[in-house]
Chimera marker file (.cmm) of the C-alpha trace (Angstrom):
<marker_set name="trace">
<marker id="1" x="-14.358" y="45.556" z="-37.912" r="1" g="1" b="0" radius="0.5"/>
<marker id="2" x="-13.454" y="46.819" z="-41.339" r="1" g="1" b="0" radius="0.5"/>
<marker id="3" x="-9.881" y="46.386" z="-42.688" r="1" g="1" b="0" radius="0.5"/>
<marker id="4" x="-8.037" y="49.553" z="-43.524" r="1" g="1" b="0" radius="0.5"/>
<marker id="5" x="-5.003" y="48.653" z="-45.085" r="1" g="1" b="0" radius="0.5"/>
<marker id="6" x="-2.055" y="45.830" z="-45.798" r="1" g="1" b="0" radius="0.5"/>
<marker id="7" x="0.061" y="46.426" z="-42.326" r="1" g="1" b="0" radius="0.5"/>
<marker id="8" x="2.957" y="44.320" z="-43.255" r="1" g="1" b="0" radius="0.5"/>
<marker id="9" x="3.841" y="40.943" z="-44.713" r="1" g="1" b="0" radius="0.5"/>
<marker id="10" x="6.404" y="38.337" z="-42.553" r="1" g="1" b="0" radius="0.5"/>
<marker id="11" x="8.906" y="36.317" z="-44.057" r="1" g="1" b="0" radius="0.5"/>
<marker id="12" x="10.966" y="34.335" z="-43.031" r="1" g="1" b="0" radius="0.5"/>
<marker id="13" x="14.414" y="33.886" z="-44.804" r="1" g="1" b="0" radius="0.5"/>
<marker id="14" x="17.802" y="31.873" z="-44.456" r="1" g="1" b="0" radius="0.5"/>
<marker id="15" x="19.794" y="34.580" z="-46.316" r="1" g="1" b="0" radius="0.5"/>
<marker id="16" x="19.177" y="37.816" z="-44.341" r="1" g="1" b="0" radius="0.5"/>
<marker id="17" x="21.488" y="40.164" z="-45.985" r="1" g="1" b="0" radius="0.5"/>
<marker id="18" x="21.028" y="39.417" z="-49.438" r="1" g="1" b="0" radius="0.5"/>
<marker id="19" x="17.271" y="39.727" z="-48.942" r="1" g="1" b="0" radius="0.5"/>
<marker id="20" x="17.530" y="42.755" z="-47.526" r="1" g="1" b="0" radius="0.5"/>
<marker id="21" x="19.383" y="44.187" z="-49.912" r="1" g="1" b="0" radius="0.5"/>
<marker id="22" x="16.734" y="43.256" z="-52.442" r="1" g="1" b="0" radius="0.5"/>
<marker id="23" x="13.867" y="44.898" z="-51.051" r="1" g="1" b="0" radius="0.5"/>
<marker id="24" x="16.342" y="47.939" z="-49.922" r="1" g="1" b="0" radius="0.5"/>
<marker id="25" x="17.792" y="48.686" z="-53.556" r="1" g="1" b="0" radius="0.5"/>
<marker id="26" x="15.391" y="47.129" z="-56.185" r="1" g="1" b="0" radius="0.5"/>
<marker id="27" x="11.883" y="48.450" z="-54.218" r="1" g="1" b="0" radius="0.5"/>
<marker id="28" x="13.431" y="50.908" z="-52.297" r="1" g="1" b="0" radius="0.5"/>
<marker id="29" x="12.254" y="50.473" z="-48.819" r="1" g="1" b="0" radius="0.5"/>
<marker id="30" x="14.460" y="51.316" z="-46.278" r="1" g="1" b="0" radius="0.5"/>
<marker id="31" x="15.647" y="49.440" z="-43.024" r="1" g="1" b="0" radius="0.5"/>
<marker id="32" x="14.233" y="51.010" z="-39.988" r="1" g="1" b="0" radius="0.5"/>
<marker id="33" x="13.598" y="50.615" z="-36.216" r="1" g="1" b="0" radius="0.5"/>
<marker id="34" x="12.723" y="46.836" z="-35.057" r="1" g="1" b="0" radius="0.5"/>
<marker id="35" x="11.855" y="45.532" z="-31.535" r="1" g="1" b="0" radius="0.5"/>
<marker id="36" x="14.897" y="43.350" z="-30.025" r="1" g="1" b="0" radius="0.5"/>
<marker id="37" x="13.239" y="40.127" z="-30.532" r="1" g="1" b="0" radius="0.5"/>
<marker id="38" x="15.543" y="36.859" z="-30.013" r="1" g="1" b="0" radius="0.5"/>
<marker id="39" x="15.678" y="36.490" z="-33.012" r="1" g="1" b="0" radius="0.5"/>
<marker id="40" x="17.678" y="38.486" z="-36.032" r="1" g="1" b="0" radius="0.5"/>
<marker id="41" x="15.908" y="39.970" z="-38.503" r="1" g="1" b="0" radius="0.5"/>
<marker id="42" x="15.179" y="43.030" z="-40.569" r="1" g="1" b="0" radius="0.5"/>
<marker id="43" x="12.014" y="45.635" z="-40.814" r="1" g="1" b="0" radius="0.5"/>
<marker id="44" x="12.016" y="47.961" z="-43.567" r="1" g="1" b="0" radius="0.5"/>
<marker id="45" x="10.095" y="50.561" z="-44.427" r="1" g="1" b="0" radius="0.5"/>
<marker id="46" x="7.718" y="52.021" z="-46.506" r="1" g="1" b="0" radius="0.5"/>
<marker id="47" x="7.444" y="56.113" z="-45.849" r="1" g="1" b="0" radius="0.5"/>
<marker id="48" x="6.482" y="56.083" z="-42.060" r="1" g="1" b="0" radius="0.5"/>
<marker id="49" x="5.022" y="51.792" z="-42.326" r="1" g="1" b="0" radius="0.5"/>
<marker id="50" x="7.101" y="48.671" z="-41.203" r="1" g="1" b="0" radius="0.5"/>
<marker id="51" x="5.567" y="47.070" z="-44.731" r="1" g="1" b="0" radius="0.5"/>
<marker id="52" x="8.455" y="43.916" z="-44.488" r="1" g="1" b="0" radius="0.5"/>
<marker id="53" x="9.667" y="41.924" z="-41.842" r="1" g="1" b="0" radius="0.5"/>
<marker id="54" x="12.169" y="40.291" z="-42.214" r="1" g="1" b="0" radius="0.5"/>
<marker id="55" x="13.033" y="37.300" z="-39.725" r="1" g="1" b="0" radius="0.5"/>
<marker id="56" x="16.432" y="34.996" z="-39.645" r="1" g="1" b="0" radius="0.5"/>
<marker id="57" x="15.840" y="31.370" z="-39.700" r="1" g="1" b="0" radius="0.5"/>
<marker id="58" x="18.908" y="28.765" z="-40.355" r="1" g="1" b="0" radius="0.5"/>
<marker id="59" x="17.870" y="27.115" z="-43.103" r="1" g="1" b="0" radius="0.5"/>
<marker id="60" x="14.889" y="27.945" z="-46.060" r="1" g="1" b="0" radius="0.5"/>
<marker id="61" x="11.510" y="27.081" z="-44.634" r="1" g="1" b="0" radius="0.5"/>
<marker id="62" x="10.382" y="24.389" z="-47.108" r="1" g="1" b="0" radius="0.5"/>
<marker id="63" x="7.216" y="21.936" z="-46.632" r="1" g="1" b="0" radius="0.5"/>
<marker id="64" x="3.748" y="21.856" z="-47.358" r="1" g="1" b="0" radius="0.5"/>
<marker id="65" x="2.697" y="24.671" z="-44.785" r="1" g="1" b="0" radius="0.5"/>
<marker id="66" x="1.220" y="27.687" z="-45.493" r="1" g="1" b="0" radius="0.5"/>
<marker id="67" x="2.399" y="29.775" z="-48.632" r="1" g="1" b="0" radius="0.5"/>
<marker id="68" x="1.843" y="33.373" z="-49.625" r="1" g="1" b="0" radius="0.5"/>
<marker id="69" x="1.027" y="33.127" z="-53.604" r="1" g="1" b="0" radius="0.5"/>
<marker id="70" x="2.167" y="37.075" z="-53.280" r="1" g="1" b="0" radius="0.5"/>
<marker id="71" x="1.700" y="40.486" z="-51.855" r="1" g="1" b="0" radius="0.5"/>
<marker id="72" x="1.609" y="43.748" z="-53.311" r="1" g="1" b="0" radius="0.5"/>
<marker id="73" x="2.511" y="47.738" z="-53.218" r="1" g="1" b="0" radius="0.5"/>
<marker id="74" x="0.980" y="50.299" z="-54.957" r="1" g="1" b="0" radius="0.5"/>
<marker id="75" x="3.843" y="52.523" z="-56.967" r="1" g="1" b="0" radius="0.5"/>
<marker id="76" x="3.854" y="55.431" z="-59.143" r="1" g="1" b="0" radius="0.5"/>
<marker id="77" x="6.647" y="56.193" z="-62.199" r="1" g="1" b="0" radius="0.5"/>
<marker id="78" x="5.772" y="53.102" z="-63.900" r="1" g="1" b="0" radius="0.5"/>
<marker id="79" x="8.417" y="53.690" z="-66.818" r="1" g="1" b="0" radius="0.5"/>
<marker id="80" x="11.300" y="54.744" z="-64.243" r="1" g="1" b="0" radius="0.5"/>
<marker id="81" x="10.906" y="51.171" z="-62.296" r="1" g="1" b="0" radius="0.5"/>
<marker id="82" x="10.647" y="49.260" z="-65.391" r="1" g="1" b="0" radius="0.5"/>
<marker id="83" x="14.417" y="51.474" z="-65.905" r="1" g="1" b="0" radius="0.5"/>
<marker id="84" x="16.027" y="50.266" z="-62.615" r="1" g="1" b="0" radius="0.5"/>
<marker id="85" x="14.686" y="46.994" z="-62.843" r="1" g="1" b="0" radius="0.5"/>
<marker id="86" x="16.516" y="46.366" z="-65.621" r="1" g="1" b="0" radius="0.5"/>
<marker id="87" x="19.498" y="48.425" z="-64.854" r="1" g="1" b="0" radius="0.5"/>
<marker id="88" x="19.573" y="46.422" z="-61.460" r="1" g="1" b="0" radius="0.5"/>
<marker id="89" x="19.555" y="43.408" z="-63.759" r="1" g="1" b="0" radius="0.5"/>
<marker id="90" x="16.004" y="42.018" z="-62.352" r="1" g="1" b="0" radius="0.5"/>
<marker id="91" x="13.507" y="39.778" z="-64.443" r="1" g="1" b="0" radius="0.5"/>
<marker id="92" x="9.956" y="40.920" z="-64.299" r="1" g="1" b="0" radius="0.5"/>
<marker id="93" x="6.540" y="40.090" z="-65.958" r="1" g="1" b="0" radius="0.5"/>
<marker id="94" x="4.111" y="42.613" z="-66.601" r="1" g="1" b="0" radius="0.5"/>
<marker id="95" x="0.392" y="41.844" z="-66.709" r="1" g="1" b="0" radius="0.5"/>
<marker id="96" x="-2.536" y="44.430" z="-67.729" r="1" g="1" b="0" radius="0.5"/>
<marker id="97" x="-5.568" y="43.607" z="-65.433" r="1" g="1" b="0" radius="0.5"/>
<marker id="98" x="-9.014" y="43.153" z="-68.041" r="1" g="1" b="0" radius="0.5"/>
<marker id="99" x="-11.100" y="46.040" z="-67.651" r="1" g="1" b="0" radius="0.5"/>
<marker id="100" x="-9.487" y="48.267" z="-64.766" r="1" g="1" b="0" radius="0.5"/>
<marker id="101" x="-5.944" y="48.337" z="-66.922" r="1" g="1" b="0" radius="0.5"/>
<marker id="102" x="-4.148" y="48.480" z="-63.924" r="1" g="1" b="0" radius="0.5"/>
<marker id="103" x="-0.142" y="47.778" z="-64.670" r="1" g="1" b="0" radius="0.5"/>
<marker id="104" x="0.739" y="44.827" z="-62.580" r="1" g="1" b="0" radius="0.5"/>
<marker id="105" x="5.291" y="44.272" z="-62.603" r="1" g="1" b="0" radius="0.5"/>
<marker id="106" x="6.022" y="41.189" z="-61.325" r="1" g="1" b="0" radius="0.5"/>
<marker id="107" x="8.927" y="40.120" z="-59.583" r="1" g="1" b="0" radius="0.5"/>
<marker id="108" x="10.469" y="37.691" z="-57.472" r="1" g="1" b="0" radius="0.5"/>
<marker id="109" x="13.134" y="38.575" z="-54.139" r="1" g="1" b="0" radius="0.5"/>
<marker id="110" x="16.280" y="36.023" z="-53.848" r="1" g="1" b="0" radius="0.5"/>
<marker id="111" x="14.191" y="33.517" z="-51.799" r="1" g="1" b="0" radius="0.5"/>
<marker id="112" x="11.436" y="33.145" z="-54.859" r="1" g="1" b="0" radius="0.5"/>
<marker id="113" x="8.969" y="34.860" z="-52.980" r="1" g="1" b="0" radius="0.5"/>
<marker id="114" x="6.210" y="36.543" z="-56.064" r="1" g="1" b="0" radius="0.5"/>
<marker id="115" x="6.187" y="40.659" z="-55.261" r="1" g="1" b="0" radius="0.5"/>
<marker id="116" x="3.315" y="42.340" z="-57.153" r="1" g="1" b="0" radius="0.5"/>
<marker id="117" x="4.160" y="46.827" z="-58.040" r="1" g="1" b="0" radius="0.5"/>
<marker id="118" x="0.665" y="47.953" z="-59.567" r="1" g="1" b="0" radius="0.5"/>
<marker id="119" x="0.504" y="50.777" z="-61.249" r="1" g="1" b="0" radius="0.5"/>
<marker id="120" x="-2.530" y="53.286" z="-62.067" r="1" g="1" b="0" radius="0.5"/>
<marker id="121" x="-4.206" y="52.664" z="-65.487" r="1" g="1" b="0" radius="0.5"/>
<marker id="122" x="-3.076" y="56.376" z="-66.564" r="1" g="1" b="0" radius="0.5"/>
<marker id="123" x="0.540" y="55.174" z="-65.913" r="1" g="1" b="0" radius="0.5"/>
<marker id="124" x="1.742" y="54.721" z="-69.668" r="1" g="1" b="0" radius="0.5"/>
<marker id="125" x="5.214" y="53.850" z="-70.830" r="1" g="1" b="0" radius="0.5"/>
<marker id="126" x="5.812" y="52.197" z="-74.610" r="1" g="1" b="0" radius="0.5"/>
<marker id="127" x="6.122" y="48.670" z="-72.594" r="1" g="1" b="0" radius="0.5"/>
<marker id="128" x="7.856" y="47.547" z="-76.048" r="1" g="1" b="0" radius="0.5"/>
<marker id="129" x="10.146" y="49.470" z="-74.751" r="1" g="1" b="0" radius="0.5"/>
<marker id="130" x="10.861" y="47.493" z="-71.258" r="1" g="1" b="0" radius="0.5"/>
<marker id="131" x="11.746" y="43.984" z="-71.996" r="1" g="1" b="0" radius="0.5"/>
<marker id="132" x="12.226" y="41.806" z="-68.805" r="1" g="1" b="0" radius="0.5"/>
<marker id="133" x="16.571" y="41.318" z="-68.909" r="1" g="1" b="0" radius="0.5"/>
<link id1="1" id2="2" r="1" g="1" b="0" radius="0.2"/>
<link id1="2" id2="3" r="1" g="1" b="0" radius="0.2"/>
<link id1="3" id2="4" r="1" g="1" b="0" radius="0.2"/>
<link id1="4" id2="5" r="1" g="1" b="0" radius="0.2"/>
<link id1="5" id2="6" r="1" g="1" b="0" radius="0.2"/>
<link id1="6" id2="7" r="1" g="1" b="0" radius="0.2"/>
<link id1="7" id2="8" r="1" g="1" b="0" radius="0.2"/>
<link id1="8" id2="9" r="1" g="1" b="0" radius="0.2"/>
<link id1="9" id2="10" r="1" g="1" b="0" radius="0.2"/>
<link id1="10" id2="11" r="1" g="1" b="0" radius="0.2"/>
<link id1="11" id2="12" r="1" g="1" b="0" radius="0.2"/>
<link id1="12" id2="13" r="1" g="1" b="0" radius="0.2"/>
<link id1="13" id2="14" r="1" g="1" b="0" radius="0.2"/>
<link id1="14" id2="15" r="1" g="1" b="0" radius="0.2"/>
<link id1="15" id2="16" r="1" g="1" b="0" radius="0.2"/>
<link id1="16" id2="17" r="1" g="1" b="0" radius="0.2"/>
<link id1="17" id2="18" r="1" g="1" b="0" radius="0.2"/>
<link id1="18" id2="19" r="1" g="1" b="0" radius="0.2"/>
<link id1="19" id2="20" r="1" g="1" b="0" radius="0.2"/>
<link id1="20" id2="21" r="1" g="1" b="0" radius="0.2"/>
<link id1="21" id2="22" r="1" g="1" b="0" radius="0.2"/>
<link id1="22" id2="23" r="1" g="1" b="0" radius="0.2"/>
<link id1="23" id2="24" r="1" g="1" b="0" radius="0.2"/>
<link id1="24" id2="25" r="1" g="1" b="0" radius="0.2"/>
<link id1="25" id2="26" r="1" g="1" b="0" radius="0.2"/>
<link id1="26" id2="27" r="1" g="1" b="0" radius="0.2"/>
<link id1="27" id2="28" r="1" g="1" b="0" radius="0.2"/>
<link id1="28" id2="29" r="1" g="1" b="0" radius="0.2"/>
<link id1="29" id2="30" r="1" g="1" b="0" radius="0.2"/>
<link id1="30" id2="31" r="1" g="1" b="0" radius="0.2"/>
<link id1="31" id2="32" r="1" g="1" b="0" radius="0.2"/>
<link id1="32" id2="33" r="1" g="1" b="0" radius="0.2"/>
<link id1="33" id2="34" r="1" g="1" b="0" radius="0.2"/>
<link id1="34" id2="35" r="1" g="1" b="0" radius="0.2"/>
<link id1="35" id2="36" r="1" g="1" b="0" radius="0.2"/>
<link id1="36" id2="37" r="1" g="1" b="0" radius="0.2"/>
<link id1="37" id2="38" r="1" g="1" b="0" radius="0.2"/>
<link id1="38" id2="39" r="1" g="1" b="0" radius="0.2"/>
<link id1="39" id2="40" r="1" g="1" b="0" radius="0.2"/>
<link id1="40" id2="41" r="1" g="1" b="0" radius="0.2"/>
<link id1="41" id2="42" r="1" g="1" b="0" radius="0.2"/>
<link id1="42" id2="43" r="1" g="1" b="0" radius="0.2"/>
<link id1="43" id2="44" r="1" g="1" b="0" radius="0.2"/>
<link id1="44" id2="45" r="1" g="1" b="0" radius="0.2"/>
<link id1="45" id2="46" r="1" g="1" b="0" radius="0.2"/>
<link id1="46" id2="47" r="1" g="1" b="0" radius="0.2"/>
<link id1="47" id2="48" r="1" g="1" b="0" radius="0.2"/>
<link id1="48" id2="49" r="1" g="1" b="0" radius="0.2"/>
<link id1="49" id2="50" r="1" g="1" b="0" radius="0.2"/>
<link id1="50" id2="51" r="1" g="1" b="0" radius="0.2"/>
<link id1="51" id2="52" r="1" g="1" b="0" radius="0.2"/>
<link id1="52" id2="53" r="1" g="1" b="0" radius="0.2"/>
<link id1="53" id2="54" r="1" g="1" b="0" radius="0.2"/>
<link id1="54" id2="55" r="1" g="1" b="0" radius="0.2"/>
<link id1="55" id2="56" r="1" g="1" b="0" radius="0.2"/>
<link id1="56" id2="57" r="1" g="1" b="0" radius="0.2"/>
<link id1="57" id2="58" r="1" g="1" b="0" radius="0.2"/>
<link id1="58" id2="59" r="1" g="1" b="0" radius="0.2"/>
<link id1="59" id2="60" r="1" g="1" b="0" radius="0.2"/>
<link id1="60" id2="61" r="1" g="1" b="0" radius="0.2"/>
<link id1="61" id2="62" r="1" g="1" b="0" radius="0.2"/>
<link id1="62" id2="63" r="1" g="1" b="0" radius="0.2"/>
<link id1="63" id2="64" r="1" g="1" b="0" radius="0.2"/>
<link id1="64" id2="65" r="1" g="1" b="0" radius="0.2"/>
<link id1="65" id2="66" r="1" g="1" b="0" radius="0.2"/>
<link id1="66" id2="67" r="1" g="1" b="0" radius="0.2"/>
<link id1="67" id2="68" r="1" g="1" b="0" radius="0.2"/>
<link id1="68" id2="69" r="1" g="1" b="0" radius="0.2"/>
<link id1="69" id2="70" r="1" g="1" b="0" radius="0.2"/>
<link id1="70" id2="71" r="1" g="1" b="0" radius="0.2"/>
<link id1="71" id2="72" r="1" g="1" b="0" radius="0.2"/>
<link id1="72" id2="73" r="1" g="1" b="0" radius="0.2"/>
<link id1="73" id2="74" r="1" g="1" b="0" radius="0.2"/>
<link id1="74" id2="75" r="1" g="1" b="0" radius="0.2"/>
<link id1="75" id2="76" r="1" g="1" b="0" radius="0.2"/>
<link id1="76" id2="77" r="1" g="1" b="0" radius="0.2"/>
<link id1="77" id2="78" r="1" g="1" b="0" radius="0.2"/>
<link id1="78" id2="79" r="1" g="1" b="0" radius="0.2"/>
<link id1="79" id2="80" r="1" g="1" b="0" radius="0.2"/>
<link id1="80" id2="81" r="1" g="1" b="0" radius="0.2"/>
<link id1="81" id2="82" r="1" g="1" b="0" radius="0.2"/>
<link id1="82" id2="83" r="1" g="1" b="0" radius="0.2"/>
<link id1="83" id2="84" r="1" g="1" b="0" radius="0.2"/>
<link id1="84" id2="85" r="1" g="1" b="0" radius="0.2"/>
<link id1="85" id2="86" r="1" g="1" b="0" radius="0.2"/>
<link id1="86" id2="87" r="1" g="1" b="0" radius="0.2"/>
<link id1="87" id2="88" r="1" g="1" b="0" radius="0.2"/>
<link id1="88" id2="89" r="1" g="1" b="0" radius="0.2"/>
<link id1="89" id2="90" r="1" g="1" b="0" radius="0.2"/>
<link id1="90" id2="91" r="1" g="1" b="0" radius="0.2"/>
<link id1="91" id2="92" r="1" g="1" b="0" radius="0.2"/>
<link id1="92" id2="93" r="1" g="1" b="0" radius="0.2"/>
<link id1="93" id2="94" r="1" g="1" b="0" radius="0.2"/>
<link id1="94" id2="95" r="1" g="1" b="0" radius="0.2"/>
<link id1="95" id2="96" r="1" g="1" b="0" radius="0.2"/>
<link id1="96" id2="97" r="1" g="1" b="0" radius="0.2"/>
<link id1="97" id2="98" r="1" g="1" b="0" radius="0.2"/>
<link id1="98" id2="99" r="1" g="1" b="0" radius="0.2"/>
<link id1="99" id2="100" r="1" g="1" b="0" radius="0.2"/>
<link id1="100" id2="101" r="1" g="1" b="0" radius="0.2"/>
<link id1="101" id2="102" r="1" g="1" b="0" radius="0.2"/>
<link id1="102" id2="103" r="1" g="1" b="0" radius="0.2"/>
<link id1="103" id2="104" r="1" g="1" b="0" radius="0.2"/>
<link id1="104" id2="105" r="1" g="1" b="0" radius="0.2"/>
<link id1="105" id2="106" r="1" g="1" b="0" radius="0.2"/>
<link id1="106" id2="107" r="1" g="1" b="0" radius="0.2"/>
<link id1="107" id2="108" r="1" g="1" b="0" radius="0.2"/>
<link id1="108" id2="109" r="1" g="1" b="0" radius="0.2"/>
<link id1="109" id2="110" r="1" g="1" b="0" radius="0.2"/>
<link id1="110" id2="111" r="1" g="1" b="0" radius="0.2"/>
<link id1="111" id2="112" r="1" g="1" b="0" radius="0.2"/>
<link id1="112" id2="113" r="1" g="1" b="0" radius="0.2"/>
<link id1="113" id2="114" r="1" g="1" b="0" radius="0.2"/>
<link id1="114" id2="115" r="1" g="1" b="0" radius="0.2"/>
<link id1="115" id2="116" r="1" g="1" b="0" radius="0.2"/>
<link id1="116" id2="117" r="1" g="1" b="0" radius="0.2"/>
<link id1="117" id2="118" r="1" g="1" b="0" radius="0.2"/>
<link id1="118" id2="119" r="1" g="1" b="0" radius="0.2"/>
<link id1="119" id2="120" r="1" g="1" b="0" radius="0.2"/>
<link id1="120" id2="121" r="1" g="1" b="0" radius="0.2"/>
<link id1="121" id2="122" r="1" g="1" b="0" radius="0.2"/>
<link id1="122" id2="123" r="1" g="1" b="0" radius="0.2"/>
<link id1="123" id2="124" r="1" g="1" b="0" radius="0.2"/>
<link id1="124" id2="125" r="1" g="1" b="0" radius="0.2"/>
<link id1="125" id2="126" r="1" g="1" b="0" radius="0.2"/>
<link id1="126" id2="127" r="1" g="1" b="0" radius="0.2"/>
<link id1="127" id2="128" r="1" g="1" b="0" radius="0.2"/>
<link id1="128" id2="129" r="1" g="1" b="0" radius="0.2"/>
<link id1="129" id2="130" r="1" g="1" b="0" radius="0.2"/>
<link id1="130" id2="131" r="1" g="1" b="0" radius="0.2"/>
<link id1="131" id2="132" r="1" g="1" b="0" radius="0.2"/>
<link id1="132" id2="133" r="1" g="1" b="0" radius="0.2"/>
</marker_set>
């Protein structure tokens, strides 16, 4: 049983809207159809995939349980993210993987959860130019 791809990631968050908005305006997914659990939440959408779920809990999950260190999307337009990330007003760290040169932006939703947006090796912008705001 091979694994094909990343299907989606869960979390679970105590401020629904403003972590929606995140994901909707800085990554640019888009809220889409969800099953009527009990519970309120959010799925949004890469293209055609359900990539994040969102679900409502009343207060942050905290504890020594199970973390995600992060997840990550492939992207393309390396120089035009670095552009709205700033212009949305969002810190980020980039990172240069050792002999692949893959661009790796790092970032961090409203709940402190660590996205990863890698970018292709032939993806070049002066990043000089991009300093995290």
């Amino acid at each position: 049983m091979p694994l094909v791809q990343l299907d989606h990631v869960n979390i679970r968050t105590a401020r629904l809207a403003e972590v929606t908005t995140f994901y909707t305006e800085v990554l640019g997914l888009r809220p889409g159809a969800r099953p009527d659990f009990d519970v309120d939440g959010a799925w949004l959408y890469c293209d055609a995939q359900a990539a994040v779920h969102l679900v409502a809990v009343a207060e942050a999950p905290r504890g020594a349980g199970p973390k995600i260190e992060h997840f990550a999307f492939r992207a393309a337009g390396l120089a035009d993210f670095l552009q709205h990330l700033q212009a949305m007003d969002v810190a980020y760290r980039i990172s240069i993987v050792p002999g692949l040169g893959l661009r790796q932006v790092n970032i961090h939703d409203p709940d402190g959860n660590h996205i990863e947006v890698a970018f292709a090796a032939e993806e070049q912008a002066d990043l000089a130019d991009y300093p995290s705001p």
